[in-house]
C-alpha positions as CSV (number, residue, x, y, z in Angstrom):
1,X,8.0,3.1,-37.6
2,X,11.4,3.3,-39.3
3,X,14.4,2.9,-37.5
4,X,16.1,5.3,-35.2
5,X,19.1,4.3,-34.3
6,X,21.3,6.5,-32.4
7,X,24.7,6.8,-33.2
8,X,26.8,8.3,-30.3
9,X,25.7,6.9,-27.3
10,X,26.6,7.1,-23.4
11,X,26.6,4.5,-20.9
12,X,25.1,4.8,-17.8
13,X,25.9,2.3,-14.6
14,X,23.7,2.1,-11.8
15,X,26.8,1.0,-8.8
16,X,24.3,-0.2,-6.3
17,X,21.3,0.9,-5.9
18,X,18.9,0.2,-3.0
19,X,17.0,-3.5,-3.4
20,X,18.2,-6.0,-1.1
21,X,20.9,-7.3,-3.5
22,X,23.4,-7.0,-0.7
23,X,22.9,-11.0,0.5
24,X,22.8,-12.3,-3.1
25,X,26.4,-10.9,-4.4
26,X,29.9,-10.3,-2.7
27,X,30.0,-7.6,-5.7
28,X,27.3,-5.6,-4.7
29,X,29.3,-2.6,-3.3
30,X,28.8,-1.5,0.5
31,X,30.8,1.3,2.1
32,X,31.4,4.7,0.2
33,X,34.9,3.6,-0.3
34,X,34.0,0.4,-2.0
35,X,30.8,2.2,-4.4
36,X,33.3,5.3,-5.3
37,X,35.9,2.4,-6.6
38,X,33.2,0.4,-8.6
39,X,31.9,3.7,-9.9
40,X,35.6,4.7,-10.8
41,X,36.4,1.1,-12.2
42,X,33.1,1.5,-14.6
43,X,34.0,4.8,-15.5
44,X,37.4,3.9,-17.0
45,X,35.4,0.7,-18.4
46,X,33.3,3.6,-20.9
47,X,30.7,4.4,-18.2
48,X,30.5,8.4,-18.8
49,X,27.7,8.3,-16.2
50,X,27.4,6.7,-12.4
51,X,24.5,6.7,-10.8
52,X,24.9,6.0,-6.7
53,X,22.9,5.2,-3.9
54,X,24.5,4.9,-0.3
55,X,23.9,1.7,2.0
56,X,24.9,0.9,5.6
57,X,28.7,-0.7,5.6
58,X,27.4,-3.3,7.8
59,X,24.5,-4.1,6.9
60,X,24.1,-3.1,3.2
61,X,20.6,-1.5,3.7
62,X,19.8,1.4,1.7
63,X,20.4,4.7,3.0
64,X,19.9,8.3,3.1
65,X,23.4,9.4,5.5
66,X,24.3,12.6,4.1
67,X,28.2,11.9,5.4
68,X,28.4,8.6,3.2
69,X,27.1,10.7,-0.1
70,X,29.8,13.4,0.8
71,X,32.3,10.7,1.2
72,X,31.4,9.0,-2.3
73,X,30.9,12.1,-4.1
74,X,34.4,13.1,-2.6
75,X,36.0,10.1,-3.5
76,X,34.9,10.3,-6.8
77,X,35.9,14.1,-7.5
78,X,39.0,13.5,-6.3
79,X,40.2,10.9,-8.6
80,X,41.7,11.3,-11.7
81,X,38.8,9.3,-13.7
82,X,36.4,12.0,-15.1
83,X,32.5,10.9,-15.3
84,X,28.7,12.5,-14.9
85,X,28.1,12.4,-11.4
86,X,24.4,11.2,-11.1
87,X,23.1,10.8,-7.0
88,X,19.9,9.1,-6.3
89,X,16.6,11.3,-4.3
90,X,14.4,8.3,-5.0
91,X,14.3,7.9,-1.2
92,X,12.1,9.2,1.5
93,X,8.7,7.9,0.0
94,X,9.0,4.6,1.1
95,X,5.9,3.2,2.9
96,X,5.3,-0.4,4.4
97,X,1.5,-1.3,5.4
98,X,0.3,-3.4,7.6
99,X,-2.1,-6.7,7.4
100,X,-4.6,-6.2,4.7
101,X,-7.4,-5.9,7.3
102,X,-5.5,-3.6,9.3
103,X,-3.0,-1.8,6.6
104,X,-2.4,1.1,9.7
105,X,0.0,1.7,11.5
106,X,2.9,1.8,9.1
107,X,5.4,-0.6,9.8
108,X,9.0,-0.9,10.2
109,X,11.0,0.3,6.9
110,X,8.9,3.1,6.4
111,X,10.6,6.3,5.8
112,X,8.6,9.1,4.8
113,X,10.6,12.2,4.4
114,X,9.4,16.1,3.4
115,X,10.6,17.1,0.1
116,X,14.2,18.9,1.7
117,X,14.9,16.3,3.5
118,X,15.1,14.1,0.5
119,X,17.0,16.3,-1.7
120,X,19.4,17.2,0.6
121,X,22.2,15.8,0.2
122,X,22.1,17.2,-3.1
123,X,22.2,20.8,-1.7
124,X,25.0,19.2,0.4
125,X,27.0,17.1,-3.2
126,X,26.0,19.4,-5.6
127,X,26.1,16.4,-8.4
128,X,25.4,17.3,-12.2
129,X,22.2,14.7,-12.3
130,X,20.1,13.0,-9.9
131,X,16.9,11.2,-10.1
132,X,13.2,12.1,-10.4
133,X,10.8,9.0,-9.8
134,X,7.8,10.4,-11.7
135,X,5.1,8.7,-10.0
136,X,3.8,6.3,-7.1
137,X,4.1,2.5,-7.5
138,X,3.5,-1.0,-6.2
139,X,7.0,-3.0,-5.8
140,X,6.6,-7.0,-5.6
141,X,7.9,-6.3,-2.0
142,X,4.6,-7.5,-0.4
143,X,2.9,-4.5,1.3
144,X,5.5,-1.5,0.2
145,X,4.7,1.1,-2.4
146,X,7.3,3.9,-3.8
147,X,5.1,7.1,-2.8
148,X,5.6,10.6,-5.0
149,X,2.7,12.6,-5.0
150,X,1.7,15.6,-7.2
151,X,2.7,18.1,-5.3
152,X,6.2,16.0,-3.7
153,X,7.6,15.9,-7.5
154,X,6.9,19.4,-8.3
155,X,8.5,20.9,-4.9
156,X,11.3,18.4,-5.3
157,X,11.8,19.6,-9.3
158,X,11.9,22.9,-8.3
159,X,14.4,22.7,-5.8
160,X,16.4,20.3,-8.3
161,X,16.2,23.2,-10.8
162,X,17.2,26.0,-8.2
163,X,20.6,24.0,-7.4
164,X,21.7,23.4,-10.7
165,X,20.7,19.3,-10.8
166,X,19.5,18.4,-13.6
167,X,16.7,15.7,-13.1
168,X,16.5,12.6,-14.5
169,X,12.7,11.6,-14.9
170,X,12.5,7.7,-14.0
171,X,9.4,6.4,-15.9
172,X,8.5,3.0,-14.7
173,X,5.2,2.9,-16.6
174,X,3.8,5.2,-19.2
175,X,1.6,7.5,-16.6
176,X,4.8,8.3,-15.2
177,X,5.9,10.4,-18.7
178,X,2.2,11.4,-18.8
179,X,3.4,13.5,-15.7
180,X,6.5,14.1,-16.1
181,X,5.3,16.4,-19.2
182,X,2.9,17.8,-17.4
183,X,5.8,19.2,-15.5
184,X,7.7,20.4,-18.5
185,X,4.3,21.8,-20.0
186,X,4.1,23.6,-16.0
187,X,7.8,25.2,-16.5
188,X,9.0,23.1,-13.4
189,X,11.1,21.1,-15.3
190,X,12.8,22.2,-18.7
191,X,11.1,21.2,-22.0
192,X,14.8,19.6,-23.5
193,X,14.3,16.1,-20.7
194,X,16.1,13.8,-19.8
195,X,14.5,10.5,-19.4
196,X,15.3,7.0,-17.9
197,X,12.7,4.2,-19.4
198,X,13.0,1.4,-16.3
199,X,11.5,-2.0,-17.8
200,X,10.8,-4.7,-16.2
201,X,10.3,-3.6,-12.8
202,X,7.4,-5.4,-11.2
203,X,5.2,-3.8,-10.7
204,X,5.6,-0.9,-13.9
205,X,6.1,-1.4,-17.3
206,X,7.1,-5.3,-18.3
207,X,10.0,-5.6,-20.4
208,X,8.5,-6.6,-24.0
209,X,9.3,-4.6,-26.8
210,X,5.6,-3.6,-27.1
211,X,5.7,-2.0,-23.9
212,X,9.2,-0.6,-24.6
213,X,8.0,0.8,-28.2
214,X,5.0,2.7,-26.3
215,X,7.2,4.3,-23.9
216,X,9.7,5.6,-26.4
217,X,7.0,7.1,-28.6
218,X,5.5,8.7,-25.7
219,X,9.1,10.6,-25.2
220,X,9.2,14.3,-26.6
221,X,11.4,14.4,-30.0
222,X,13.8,17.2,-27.6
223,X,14.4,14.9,-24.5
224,X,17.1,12.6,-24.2
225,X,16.4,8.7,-23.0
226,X,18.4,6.1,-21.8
227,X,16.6,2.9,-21.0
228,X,17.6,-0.3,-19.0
229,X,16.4,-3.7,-18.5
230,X,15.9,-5.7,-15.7
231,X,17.6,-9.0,-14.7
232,X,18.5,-11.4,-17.8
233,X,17.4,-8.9,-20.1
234,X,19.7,-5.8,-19.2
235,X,22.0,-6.4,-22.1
236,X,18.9,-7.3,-24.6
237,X,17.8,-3.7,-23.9
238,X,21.4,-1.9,-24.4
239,X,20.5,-3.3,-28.2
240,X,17.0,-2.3,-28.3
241,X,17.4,1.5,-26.5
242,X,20.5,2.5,-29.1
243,X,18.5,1.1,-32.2
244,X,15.2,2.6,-30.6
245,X,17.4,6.2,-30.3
246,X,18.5,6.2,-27.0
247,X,21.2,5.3,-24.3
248,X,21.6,2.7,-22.1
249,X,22.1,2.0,-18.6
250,X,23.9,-1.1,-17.0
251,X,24.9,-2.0,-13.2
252,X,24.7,-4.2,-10.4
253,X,21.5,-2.2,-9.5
254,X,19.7,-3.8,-12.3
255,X,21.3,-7.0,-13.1
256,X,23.9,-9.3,-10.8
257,X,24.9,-11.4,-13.6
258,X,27.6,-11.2,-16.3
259,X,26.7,-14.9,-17.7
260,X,24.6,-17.9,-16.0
261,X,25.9,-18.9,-13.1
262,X,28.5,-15.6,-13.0
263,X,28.1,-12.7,-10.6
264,X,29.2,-9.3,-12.2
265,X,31.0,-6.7,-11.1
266,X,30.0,-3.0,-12.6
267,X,33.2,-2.3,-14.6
268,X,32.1,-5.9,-16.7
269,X,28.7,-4.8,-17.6
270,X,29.7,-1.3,-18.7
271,X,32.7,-2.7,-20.7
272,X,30.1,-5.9,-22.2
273,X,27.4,-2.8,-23.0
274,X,30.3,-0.6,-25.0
275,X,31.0,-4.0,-27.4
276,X,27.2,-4.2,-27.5
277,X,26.5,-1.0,-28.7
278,X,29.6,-0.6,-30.8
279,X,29.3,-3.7,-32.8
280,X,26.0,-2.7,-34.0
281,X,27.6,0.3,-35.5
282,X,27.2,3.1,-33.0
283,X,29.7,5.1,-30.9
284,X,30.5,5.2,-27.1
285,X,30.5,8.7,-25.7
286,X,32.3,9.9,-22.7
287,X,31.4,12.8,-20.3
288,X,32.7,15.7,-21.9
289,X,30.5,14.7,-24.9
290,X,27.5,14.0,-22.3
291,X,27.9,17.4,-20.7
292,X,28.2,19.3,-24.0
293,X,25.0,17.4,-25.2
294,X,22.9,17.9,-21.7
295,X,24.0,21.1,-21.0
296,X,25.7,20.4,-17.7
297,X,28.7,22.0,-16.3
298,X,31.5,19.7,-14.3
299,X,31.7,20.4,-10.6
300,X,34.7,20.1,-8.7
301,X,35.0,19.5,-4.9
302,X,32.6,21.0,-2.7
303,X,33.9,23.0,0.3
């Protein structure tokens, strides 16, 4: 296929996410004080998008406190550093069996919510994109599978839609875009996408460019992607998403290193990513441009 290359591009950073990253890197931000700052630091680094997750201060474990996203989402509005606010509802499906020959009862770290529950705090933020996990799938976290049924994604889409949010599909494998335009073709979701392409996540879609090439083609001509890499690889794929057409996504969610042997923080991703994708000949855009090209309109503080 000939090439595609895009030619204005935005940057997406992932601050935290919710992996148990929080023991192997001091960066890994904790409290909504300290992911507000990274997101702010990458966001006058070129990042025109954060996405955020909340953990526990103390602990770091992922969470789903509707006061911490206020407080981030506050944090963020009211600095002077403009960027896409993007909020995580990837939570809430997250199921833990038991021994093989006895997979029931559930065990601890389950947390199965209803579809409200796990968009609320986006009723309660109001942010201009949050996520959309397009399918179920095995983790290599022994016995725990991300869970999103059928019927979960479409209720969740709709009430996405109703607030204003604009979903971002997260495609781990290629039956996850099989569904997600099943949703467009449905009219729960609008036909002009937006996409995140997640390689390398064990256990979805590996990371080669094969893989990568059959996801991209299997993305509508009017939806936008952005695409990210796992691990080592995270800056490889900022190369191969802009010259595939797409954006790219970089952040301590994905990747804790900035070289072997070097922990990251967020803002040094995003800034490596920009020299990345502008030494190949394209152009970093920032969130006015984003919003223009997505359609979204900026939010202020919530009251």
């Amino acid at each position: 296929m000939p090439l595609a290359m895009n030619k204005d591009v935005f940057i997406t950073c992932a601050v935290t996410g919710s992996g148990a990253t929080q023991n192997r890197s001091d960066k890994v931000p904790r409290s909504p004080k300290q992911i507000a700052d990274s997101a702010i630091a990458a966001a006058k680094a070129g990042a025109a998008v954060v996405h955020c997750h909340v953990r526990d201060p103390d602990t770091g474990a992922p969470s789903r406190d509707l006061g911490m996203f206020r407080e981030v989402t506050d944090r963020i509005r009211d600095s002077e550093t403009d960027m896409v606010l993007n909020l995580t509802a990837g939570m809430g499906g997250d199921m833990i069996f038991g021994d093989v020959e006895k997979p029931l009862p559930l065990l601890d770290g389950t947390d199965m919510a209803g579809a409200s529950a796990r968009v609320a705090h986006l009723a309660e933020c109001r942010p201009e994109i949050c996520t959309l996990d397009c399918g179920t799938m095995n983790f290599a976290e022994a016995d725990y599978v991300m869970t999103n049924t059928p019927g979960m994604l479409t209720a969740m889409a709709r009430m996405m839609t109703d607030l204003g949010v604009k979903p971002e599909i997260e495609a781990f494998d290629t039956g996850h875009l099989w569904y997600a335009k099943q949703l467009v073709a449905d009219g729960v979701l609008d036909s002009q996408a937006l996409v995140q392409l997640c390689m390398g996540v064990p256990w979805g879609a590996p990371d080669d460019l094969n893989t990568f090439m059959a996801m991209v083609n299997n993305v509508p001509d009017d939806w936008t992607f952005s695409a990210f890499g796992l691990g080592r690889n995270q800056m490889a794929y900022v190369a191969a998403s802009v010259l595939a057409g797409g954006n790219v996504r970089v952040g301590l969610e994905d990747n804790l290193w900035l070289d072997k042997g070097v922990l990251a923080e967020n803002w040094q991703l995003v800034e490596r990513a920009g020299s990345i994708v502008e030494n190949i000949g394209a152009r970093v855009i920032g969130p006015a441009e984003v919003r223009e090209k997505l359609g979204l309109v900026k939010r202020g503080p919530v009251s």
